[in-house]
N, C-alpha and C positions, 0 to 999 in steps of 0.2 A: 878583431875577434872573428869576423866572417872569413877572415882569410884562412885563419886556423882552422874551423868547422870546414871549413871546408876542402883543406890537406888532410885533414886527421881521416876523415869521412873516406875520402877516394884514398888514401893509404889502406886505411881498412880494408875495405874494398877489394882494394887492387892485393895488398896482401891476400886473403880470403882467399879469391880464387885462382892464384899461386898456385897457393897450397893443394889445392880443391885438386885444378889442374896435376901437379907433380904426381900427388899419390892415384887419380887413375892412370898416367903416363906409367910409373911404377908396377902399379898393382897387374896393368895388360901385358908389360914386358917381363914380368918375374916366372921364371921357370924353375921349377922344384926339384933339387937333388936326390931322386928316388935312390940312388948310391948308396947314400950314406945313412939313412935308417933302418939297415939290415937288421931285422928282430927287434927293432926297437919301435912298437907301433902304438904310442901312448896317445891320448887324446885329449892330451892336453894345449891349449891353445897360447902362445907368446906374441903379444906386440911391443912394436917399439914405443920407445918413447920419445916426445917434443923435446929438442937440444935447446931450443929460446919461445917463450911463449909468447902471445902475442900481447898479453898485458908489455910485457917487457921491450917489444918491439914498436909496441906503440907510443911509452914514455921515451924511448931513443926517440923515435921519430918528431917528439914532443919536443925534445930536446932541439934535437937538430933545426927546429923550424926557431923557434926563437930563439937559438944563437945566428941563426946565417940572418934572421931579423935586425937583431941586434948590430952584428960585422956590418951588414948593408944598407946599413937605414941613411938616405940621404941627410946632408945638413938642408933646413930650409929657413935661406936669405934673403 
């Protein structure tokens, strides 16, 4: 069970600031297409949205640890 706590933890983790990391990598590199909103100067605000969240990235990840457990668990003779 510690082995677990302690994938799940540094998965977390290591997910987290991923993420954290990509959208200010994103956010400094995006340059805005002043072009294309000719007269159209609304103020209204759009974001996107998360394609996998991380509940769901964490029960995969859940997953994956106790099957590759399971596939490689030694016999003991």
């Amino acid at each position: 069970m510690k082995k677990y706590l302690v994938f799940i933890i540094s998965f977390a983790i290591i997910y987290t600031v991923f993420q954290i990391a990509s959208g200010l990598i994103l956010t400094a590199s995006y340059t805005p297409d002043y072009s294309s909103i000719e007269g159209n100067l609304s103020q209204t605000l759009v974001f996107g949205t998360t394609s996998i969240p991380l509940l769901v990235v964490l029960l995969t990840a859940t997953l994956a640890y106790f099957l590759s457990q399971k596939k490689f668990r030694t016999s003991k003779n």
